[in-house]
C-alpha positions in Angstrom: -16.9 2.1 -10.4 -19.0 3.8 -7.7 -16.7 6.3 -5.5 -15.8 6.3 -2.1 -17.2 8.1 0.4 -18.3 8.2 3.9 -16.3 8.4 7.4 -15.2 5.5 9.4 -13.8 5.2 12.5 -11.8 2.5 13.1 -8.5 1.0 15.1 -5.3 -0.8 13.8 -4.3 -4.0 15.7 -1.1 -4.9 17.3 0.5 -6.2 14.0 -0.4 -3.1 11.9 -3.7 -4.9 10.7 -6.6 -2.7 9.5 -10.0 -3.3 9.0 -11.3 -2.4 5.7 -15.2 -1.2 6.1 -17.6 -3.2 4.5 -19.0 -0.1 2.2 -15.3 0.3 0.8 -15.1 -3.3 0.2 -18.3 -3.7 -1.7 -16.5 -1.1 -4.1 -13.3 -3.1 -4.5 -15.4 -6.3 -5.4 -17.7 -4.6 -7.5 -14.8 -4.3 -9.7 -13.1 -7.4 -8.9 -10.6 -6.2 -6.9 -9.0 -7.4 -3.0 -6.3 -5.0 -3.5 -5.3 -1.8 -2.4 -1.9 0.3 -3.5 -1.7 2.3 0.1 0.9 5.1 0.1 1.8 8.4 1.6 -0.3 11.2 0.7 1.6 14.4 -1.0 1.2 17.0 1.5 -0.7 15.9 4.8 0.4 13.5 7.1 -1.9 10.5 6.5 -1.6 7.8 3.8 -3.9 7.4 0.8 -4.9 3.7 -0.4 -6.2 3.5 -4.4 -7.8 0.6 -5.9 -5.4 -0.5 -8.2 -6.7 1.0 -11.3 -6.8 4.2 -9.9 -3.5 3.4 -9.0 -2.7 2.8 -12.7 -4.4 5.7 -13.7 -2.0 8.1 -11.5 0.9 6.2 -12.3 0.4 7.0 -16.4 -0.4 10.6 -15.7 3.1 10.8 -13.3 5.0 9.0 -16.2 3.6 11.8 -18.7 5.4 14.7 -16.6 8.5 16.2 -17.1 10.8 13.5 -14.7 13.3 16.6 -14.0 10.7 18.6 -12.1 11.2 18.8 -8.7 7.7 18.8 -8.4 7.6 15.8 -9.6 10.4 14.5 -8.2 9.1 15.5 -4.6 5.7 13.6 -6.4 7.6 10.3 -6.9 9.4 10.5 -3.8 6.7 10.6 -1.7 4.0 9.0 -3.0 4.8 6.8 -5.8 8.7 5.6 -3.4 6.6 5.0 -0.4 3.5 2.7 -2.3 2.9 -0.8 -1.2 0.1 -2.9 -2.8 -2.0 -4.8 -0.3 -4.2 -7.6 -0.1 -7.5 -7.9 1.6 -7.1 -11.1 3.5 -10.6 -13.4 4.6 -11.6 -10.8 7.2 -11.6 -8.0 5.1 -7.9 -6.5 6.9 -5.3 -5.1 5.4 -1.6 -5.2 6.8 0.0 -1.4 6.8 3.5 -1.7 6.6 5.4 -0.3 9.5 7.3 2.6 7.5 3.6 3.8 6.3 2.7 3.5 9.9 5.6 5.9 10.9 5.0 8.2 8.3 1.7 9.2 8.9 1.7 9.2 12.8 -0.6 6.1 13.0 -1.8 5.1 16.2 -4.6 2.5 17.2 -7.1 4.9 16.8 -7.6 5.6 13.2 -10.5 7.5 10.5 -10.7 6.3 7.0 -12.0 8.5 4.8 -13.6 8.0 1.3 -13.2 11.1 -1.2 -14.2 9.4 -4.5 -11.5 7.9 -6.3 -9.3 7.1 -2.9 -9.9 6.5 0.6 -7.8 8.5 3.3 -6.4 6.9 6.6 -5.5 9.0 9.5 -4.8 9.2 12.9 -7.4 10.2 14.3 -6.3 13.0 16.4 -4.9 14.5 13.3 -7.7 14.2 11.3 -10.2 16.1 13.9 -7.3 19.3 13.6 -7.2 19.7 10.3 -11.2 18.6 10.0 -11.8 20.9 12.5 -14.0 24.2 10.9 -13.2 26.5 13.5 -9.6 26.1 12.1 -10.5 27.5 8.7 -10.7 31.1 7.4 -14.4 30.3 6.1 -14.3 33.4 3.8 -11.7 32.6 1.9 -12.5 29.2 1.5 -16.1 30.7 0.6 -14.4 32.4 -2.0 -12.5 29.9 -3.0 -15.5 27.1 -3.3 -17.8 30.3 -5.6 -14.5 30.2 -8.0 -15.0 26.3 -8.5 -18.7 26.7 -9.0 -19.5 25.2 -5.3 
């Protein structure tokens, strides 16, 4: 399956409703897919939505960890407690519950973000402070990006 990738700007509706865009959609159905597991991501305050074998493929990785971690525990908690699978309805939206909503600060204003496997979804406010490169020590992350081989 083709990655993600790409930033889209984009608003939720009164009901919670997002718009899926087109690009990310022509991934799911290349695979067969109109569903999305959307969830809290670990760390940052914005949610992550998988296509479902993606999903699957995190979910057997998490079940192959020690479950008295409290990594792990903080993992499952977080991420796997808060996932909701979602269905891509006729005009390509998907309804984001309103707990997910809370959690990551969404507004109407939103930017959904493809990084490969996943797709991001943040407020947009949010997302322009911690996208922000004057907000970044450059050097280290210079270092940081040699280490990896980038």
């Amino acid at each position: 399956m083709p990655g993600f990738s790409g930033k889209h700007y984009n608003s939720l509706d009164p009901k919670g409703r997002l718009i899926i865009p087109a690009p990310f959609r022509e991934i799911l159905s290349s695979n067969h897919s109109s569903k999305l597991i959307i969830t809290n991501e670990v760390f940052d305050r914005c949610l992550c939505a998988y296509p479902v074998d993606e999903w699957q493929n995190l979910l057997d990785k998490v079940s192959q960890m020690p479950q008295t971690s409290d990594g792990i525990k903080y993992f499952m908690r977080r991420v796997i407690g808060s996932a909701i699978e979602c269905e891509i309805d006729k005009q390509g939206r998907v309804l984001v519950s309103s707990a997910l909503r809370v959690d990551a600060g969404l507004n109407s204003e939103v930017v959904l973000l493809g990084l490969g496997n996943r797709v991001e979804i943040w407020n947009r406010s949010e997302f322009e402070g911690v996208a922000d490169p004057s907000k970044i020590d450059k050097q280290s992350f210079k270092e940081e990006f040699a280490n990896f081989g980038l």
